[in-house]
C-alpha positions as CSV (number, residue, x, y, z in Angstrom):
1,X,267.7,184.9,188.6
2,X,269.6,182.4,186.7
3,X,267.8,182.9,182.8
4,X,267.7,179.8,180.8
5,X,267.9,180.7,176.9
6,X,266.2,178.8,174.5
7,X,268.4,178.2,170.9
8,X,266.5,180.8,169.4
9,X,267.4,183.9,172.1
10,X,271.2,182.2,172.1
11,X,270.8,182.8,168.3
12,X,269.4,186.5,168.9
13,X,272.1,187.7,171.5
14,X,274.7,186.0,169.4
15,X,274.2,188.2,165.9
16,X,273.5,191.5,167.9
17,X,276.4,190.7,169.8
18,X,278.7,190.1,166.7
19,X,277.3,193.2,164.5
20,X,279.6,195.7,166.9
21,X,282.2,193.3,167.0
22,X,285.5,192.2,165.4
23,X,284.6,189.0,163.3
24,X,285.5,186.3,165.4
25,X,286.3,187.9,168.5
26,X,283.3,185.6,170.7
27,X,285.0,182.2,168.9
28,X,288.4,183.8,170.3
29,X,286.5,183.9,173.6
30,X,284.8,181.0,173.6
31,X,287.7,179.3,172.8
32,X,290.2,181.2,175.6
33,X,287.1,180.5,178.0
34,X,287.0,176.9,177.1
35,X,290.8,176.5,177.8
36,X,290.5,177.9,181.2
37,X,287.8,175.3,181.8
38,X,289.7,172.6,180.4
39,X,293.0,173.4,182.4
40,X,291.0,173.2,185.6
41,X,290.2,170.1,184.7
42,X,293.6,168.8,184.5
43,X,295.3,166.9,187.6
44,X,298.8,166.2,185.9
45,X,301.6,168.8,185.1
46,X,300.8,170.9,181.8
47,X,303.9,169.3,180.1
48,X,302.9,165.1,180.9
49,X,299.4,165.9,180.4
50,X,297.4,164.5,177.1
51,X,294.0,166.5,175.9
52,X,292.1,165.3,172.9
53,X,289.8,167.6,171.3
54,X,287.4,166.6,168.7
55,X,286.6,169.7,166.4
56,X,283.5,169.6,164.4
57,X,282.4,170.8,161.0
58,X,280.2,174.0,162.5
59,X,281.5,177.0,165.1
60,X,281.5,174.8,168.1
61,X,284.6,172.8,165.9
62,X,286.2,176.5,165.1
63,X,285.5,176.7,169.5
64,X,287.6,173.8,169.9
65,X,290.1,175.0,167.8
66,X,290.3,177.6,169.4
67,X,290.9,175.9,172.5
68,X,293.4,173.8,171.6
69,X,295.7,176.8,170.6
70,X,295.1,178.3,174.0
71,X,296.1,174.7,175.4
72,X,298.9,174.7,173.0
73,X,300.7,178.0,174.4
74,X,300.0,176.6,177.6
75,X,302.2,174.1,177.3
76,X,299.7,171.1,177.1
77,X,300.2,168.1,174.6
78,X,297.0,169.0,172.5
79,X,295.8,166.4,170.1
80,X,293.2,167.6,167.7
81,X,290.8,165.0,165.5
82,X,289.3,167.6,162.9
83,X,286.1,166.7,161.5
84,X,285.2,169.1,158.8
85,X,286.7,170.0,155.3
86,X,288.4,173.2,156.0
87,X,287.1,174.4,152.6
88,X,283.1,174.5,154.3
89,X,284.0,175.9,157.7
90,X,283.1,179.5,158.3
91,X,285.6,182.4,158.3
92,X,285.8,182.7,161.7
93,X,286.0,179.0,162.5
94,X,289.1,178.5,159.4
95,X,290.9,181.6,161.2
96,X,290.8,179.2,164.3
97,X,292.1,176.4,162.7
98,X,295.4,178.6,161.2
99,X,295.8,179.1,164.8
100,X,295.9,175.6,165.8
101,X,297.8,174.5,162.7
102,X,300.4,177.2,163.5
103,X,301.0,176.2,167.3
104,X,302.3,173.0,169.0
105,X,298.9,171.1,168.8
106,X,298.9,167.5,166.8
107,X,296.3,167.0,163.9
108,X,296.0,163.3,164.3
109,X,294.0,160.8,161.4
110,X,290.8,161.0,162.4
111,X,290.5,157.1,160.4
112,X,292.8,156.0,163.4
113,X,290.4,157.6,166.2
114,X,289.1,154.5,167.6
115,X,292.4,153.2,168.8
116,X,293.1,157.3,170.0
117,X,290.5,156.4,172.0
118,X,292.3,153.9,174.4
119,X,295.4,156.3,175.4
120,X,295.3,157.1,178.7
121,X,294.3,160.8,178.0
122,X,293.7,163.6,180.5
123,X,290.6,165.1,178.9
124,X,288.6,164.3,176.0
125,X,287.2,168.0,174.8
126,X,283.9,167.8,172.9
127,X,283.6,170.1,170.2
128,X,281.6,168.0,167.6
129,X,278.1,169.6,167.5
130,X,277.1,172.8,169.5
131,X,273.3,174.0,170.2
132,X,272.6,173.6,166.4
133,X,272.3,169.5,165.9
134,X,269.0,169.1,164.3
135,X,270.0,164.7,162.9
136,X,271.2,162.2,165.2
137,X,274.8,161.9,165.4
138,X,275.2,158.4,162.6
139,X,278.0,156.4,162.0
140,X,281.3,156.5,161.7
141,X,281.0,159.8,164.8
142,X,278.1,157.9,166.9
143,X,280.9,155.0,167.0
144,X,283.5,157.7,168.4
145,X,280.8,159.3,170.8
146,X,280.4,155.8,172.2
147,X,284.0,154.8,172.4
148,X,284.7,158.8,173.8
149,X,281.8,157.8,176.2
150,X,284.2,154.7,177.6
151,X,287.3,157.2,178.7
152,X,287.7,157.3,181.9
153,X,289.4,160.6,181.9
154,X,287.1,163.9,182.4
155,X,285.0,165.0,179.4
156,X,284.8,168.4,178.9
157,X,281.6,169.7,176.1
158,X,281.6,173.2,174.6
159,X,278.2,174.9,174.5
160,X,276.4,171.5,175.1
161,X,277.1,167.9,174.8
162,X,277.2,166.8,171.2
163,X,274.1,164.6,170.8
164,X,271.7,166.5,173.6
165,X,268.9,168.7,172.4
166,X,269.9,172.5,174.4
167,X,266.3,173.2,174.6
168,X,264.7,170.0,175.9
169,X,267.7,168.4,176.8
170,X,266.6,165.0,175.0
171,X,268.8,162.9,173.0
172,X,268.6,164.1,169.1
173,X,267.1,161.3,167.0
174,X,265.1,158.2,168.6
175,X,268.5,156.1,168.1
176,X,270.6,158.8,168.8
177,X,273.6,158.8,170.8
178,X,275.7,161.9,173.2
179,X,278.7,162.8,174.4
180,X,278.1,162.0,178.5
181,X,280.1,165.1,179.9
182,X,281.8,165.7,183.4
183,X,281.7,169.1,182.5
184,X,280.2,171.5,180.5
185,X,280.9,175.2,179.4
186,X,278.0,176.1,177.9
187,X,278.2,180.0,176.0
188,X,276.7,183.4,176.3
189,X,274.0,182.2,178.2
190,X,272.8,178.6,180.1
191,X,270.5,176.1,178.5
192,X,267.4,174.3,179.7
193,X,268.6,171.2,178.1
194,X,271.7,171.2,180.2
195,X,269.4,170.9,183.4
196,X,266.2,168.9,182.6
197,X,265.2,165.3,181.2
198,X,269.1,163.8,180.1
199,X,270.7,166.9,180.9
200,X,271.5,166.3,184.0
201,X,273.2,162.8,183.1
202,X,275.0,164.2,180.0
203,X,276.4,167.7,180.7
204,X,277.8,167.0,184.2
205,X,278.9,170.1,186.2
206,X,277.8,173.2,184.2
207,X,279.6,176.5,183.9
208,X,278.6,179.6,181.9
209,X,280.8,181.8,180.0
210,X,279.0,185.1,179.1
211,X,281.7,186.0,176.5
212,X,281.6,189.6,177.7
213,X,278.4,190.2,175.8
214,X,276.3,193.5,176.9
215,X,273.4,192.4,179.3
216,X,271.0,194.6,177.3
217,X,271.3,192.8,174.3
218,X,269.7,189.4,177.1
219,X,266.5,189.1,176.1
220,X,263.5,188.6,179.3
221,X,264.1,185.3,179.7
222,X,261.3,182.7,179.7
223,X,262.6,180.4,182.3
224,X,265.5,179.8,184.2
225,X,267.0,177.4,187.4
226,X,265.2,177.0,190.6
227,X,266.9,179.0,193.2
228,X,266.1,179.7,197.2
229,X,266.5,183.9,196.0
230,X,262.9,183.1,193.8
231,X,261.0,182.2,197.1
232,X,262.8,182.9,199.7
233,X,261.5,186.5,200.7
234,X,257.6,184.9,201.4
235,X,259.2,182.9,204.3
236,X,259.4,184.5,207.6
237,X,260.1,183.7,210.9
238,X,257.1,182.4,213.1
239,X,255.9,185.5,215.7
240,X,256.1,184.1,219.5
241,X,252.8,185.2,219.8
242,X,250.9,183.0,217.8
243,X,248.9,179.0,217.5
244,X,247.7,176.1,215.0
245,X,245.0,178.3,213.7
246,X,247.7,180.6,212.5
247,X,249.2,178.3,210.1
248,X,246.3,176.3,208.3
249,X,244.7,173.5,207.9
250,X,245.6,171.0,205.2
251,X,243.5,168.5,204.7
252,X,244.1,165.3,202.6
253,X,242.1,163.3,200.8
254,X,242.9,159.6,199.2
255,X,242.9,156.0,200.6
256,X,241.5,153.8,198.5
257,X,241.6,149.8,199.3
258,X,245.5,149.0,199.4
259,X,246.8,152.5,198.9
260,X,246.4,154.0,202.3
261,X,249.8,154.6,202.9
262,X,250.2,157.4,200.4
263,X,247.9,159.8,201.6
264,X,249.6,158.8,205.4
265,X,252.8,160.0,203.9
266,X,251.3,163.2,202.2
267,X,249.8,164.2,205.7
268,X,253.2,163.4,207.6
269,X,255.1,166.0,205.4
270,X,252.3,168.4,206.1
271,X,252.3,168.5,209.6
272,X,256.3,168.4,209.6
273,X,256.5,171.4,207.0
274,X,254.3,173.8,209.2
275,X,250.6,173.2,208.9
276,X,249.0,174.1,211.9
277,X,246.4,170.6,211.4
278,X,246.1,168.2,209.4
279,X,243.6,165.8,208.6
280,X,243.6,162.6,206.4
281,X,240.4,161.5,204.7
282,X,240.4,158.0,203.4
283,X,237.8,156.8,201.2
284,X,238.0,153.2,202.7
285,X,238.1,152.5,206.4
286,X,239.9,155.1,208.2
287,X,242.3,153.9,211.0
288,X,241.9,155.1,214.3
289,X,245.4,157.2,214.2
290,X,248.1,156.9,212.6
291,X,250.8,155.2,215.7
292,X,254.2,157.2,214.0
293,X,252.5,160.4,213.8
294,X,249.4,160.3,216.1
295,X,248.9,164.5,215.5
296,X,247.5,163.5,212.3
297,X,243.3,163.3,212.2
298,X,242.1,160.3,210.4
299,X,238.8,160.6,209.3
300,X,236.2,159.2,206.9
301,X,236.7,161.3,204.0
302,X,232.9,162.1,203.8
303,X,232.9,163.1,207.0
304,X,235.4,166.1,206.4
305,X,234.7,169.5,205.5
306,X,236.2,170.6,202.7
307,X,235.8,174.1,202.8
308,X,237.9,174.7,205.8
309,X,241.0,173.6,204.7
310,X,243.9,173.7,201.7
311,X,243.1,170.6,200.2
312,X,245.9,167.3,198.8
313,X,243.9,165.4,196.8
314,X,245.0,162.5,194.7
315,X,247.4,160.1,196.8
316,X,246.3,156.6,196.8
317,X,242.8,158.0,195.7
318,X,242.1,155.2,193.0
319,X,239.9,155.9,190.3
320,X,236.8,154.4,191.5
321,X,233.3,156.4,191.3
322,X,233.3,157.1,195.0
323,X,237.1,158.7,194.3
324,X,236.1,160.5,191.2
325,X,232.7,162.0,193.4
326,X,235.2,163.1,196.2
327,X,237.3,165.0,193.5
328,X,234.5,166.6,192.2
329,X,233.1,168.1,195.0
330,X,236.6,169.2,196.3
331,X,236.9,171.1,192.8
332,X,233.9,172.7,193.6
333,X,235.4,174.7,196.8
334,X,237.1,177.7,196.8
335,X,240.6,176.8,199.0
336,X,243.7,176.2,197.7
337,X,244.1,172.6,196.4
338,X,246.9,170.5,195.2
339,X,246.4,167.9,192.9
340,X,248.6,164.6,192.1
341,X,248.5,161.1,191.3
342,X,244.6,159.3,190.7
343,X,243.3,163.0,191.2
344,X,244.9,164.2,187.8
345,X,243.8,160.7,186.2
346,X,240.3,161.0,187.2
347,X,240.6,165.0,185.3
348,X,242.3,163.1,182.6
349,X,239.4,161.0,181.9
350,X,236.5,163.2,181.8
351,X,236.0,166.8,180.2
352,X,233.8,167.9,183.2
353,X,235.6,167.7,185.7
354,X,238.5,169.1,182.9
355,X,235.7,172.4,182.8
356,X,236.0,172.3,186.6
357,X,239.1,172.3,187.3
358,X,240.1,175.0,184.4
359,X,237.5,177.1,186.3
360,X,238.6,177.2,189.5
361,X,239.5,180.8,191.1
362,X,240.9,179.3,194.1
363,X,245.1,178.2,194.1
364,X,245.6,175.5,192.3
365,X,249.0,173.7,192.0
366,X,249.2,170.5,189.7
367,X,252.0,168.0,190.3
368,X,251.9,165.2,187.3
369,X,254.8,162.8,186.9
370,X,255.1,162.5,182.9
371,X,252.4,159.8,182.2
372,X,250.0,161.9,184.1
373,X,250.9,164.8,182.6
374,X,250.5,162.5,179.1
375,X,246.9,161.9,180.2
376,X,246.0,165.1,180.9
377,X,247.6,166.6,177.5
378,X,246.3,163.4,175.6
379,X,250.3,162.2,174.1
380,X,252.6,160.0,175.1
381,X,254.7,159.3,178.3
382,X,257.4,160.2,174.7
383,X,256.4,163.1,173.8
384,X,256.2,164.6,177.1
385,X,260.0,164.0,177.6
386,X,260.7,165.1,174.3
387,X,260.0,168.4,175.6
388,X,259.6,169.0,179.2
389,X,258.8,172.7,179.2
390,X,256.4,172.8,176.3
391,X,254.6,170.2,178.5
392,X,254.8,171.7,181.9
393,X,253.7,175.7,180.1
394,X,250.8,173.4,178.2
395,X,249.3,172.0,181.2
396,X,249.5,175.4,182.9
397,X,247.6,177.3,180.5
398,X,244.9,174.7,179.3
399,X,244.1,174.5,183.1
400,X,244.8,177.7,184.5
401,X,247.1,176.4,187.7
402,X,250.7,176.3,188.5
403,X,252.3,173.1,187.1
404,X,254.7,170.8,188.6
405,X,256.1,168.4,185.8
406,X,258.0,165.6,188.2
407,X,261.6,164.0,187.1
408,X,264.9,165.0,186.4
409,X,264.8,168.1,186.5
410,X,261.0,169.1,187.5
411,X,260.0,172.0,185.6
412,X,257.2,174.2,187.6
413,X,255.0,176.3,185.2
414,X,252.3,179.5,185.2
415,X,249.9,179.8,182.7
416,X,251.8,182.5,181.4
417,X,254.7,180.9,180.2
418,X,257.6,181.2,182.5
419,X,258.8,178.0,183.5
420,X,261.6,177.5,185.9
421,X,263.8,174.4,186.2
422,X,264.8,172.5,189.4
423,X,268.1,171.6,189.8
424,X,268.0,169.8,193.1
425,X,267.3,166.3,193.4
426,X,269.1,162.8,192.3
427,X,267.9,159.2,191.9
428,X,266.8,158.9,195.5
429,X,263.4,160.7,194.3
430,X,262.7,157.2,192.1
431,X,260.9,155.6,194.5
432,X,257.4,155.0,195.8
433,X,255.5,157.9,197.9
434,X,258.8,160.6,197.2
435,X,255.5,162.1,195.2
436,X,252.8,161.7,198.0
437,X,255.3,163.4,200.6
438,X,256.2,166.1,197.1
439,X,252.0,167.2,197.7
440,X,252.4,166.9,201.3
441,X,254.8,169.9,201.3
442,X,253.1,171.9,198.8
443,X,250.0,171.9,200.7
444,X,251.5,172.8,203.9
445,X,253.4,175.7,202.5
446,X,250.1,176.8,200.8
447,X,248.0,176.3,204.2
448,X,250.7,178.7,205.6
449,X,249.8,181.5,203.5
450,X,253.0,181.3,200.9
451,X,251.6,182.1,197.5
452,X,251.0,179.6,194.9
453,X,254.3,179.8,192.6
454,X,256.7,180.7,195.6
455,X,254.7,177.4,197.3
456,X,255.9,175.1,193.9
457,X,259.3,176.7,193.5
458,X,260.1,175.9,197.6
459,X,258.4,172.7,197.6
460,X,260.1,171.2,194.9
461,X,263.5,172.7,195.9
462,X,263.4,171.6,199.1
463,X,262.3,167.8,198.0
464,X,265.0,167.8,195.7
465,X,267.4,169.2,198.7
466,X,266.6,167.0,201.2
467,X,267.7,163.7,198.3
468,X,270.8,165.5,197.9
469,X,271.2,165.8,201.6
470,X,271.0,162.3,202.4
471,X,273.2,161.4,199.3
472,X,275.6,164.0,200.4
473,X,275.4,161.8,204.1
474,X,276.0,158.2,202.5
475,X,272.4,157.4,203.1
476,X,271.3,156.5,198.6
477,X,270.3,157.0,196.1
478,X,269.6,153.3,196.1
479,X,267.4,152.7,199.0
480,X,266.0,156.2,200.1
481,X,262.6,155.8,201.0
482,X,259.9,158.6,200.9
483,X,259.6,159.0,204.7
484,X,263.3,159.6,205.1
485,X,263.1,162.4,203.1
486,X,260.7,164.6,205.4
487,X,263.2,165.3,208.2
488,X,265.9,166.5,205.7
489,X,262.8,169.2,204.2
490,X,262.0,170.5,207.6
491,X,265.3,170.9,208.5
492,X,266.1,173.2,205.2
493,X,262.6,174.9,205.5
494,X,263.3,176.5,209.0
495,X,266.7,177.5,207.9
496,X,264.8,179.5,205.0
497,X,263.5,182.5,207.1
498,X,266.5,183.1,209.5
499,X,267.3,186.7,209.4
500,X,271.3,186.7,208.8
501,X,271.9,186.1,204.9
502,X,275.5,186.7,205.2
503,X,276.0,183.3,204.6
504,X,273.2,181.0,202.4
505,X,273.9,178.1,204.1
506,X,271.3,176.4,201.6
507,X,272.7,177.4,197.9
């Protein structure tokens, strides 16, 4: 499992770490780390390359000193831009900057930075701010960040990108500004920030440098990255001897006046991930079959039963008393549900079908998109992306179910705590019904017998997958529609059972 280390544990492994350790040995590896990074990073010969590194006032500026002595013996032209009075730095990070000073590395006038800024550099190294940034980066640096932001060279950011919160992975201050990475080398551990909300946009391509720190001093960690080893061992392959009653029933319920395309598309990506039947319930007229995929069962959805069945309840259900009348009695069974969309608004709006829902013994998976989850939590769209994994944990405990919080970077959630972080997916997803076919999948996976959180952590993977898949192809992010995606998810879900794990040919 991949752990993702809040600022706190970072902070923990750190000082029990440096108690049996040389002072300063982890800046001297951060720093030699760093440099390996950065010379990957470099297309030109060492000797008519051109590195700028920005050095802070805190350790991640004593990092990047570090680094740019390691560049120096290397044979790079280093140019450093210090940003800190050498009287304020900490021993360790003052050591680092004798080193620099004593090499072949440049201290240029910051005051001159903003024409720096338009050489034709080969990396910009970020070492302004590490994990510790508690103000938004002001004037004269937020002017630097955004001229830094305008190089076309890579951007290489120590520990995390200067500006980006490590835990939530939200911009610092409601004006604030970041460093918008290629790369990242974040140390001792990995960050949720670097993988959720802007994370994804800001730290680029991340690597982890454990700094040779003793794995027993690692904290259990309290989330970590979405990855096919955290589900793959419930999927097996399908016995010869077997038929549609083996693999469930999903039934679907939604279709309110104008909106009966969403819970077409939820039952499509059922019956292509594995459900053995599926049946569509539409609370206004229900067609007579659906002419792309004719093996769904269209049906009044007062004329289902919904005790025989795992139930996807929400798309295109409206809010309407007849919708919020369906939802209640569907709470009321004892199968495995999933709900999304007008389902989660209807819960949002009344405390008794809140009391039902929280209730419930039967599985049941949640997927909100962040204005949902705002209903259901009572806050803002804001304050949800202020903190992703608060939001996604909060959601599972006040309701007892497995959480889904949708976007960049979808964080799924138990009511005990552990949250894990997807990192599949692009901008392909930001489109209508990507979340219908999202609930589609989770119930078939659920109707096959997968438990609940393996059921969430494939789902979502494999939605994420399949955008990245067509991307990968040439086919988006700008114009992927939801029923594209289904294809690409079937094909990755039957490679997930294959026997020969020699070679993942998913991770």
């Amino acid at each position: 499992m991949q752990a993702l280390y809040s600022v706190a544990e970072i902070r923990q492994i750190e000082h029990a770490a440096e108690a049996n350790l040389p002072a300063g040995t982890l800046m001297q590896r951060a720093g030699k780390a760093a440099a390996e990074a950065a010379l990957s990073l470099i297309t030109e010969q060492r000797a008519q390359s051109k590195v700028l590194v920005l050095a802070g006032p805190g350790n991640n500026g004593g990092d990047a000193l570090e680094l740019a002595y390691h560049l120096a013996q290397a044979g790079v032209a280093v140019n450093v831009a210090l940003f800190a009075d050498p009287a304020k730095q900490s021993p360790d990070a003052r050591q680092a900057l004798k080193r620099a000073q004593n090499s072949s590395a440049k201290f240029v006038d910051v005051a001159q930075l903003s024409a720096l800024t338009e050489t034709d550099w080969s990396l910009v190294v970020d070492g302004l701010f590490g994990i510790g940034l508690m103000r938004p980066i002001a004037q004269p640096l937020s002017g630097i960040v955004e001229s830094i932001n305008r190089c076309s060279c890579p951007i290489l950011a120590l520990d995390v990108p200067s500006g980006l919160d490590a835990d939530t992975g939200d911009i610092v201050g409601p004006d604030g500004v970041a460093i918008h990475a290629t790369d990242t080398i974040t140390f001792i551990g990995d960050k949720p920030g670097l993988h959720t909300c802007y994370g994804h946009d800001y730290a680029g391509m991340v690597h982890v440098a454990g700094l040779e720190i003793d794995s027993a001093l690692y904290p259990q960690p309290h989330a970590a990255l979405n990855r096919t080893e955290l589900f793959r061992h419930a999927f097996h392959p399908r016995p010869q001897n077997s038929h549609k009653g083996s693999f469930g029933n999903v039934t679907v319920i939604g279709g309110a006046k104008g909106m009966s395309g969403a819970p077409v598309l939820a039952g499509r990506a059922a019956a292509k991930c594995g459900a053995g039947r599926v049946f569509v319930g539409f609370l206004e007229a229900a067609p007579a079959y659906d002419s792309a995929q004719p093996e769904l069962m269209c049906r009044a959805a007062s004329q289902i039963d919904y005790a025989d069945a795992t139930l996807v309840v929400g798309p295109g259900l409206g809010t309407s008393r007849e919708a919020h009348d369906e939802l209640a009695h569907a709470l009321n069974t004892n199968t495995p549900m999933v709900l999304d969309a007008d389902a989660l608004n209807l819960i949002a709006a009344e405390s008794g079908l809140q009391q039902k829902l929280a209730a419930r013994k039967a599985p049941t998976l949640l997927t909100p998109h962040p204005l949902e989850a705002a209903r259901l939590l009572s806050l803002s769209a804001g304050l949800i992306q202020a903190d992703r994994l608060t939001a996604a944990r909060e959601i599972a405990r006040r309701f007892h179910v497995v959480a889904v919080l949708k976007g960049s970077g979808s964080v799924i959630a138990r009511p005990d705590g552990l949250a894990i972080v997807n990192p599949t997916g692009n901008a392909a997803l930001a489109s209508a019904g990507t979340g219908d076919v999202l609930a589609g999948v989770c119930g078939a996976l659920l109707a096959q017998g997968i438990p609940m959180w393996e059921s969430a952590l494939a789902a979502v993977w494999l939605h994420g997958h399949a955008a990245d898949t067509l991307v990968n192809q040439g086919v988006g992010p700008i114009g992927v529609t939801a029923s594209e995606l289904i294809p690409e998810i079937r094909a990755a879900l039957n490679r997930l059972p294959r026997q020969d794990r020699q070679q993942d040919e998913l991770n």
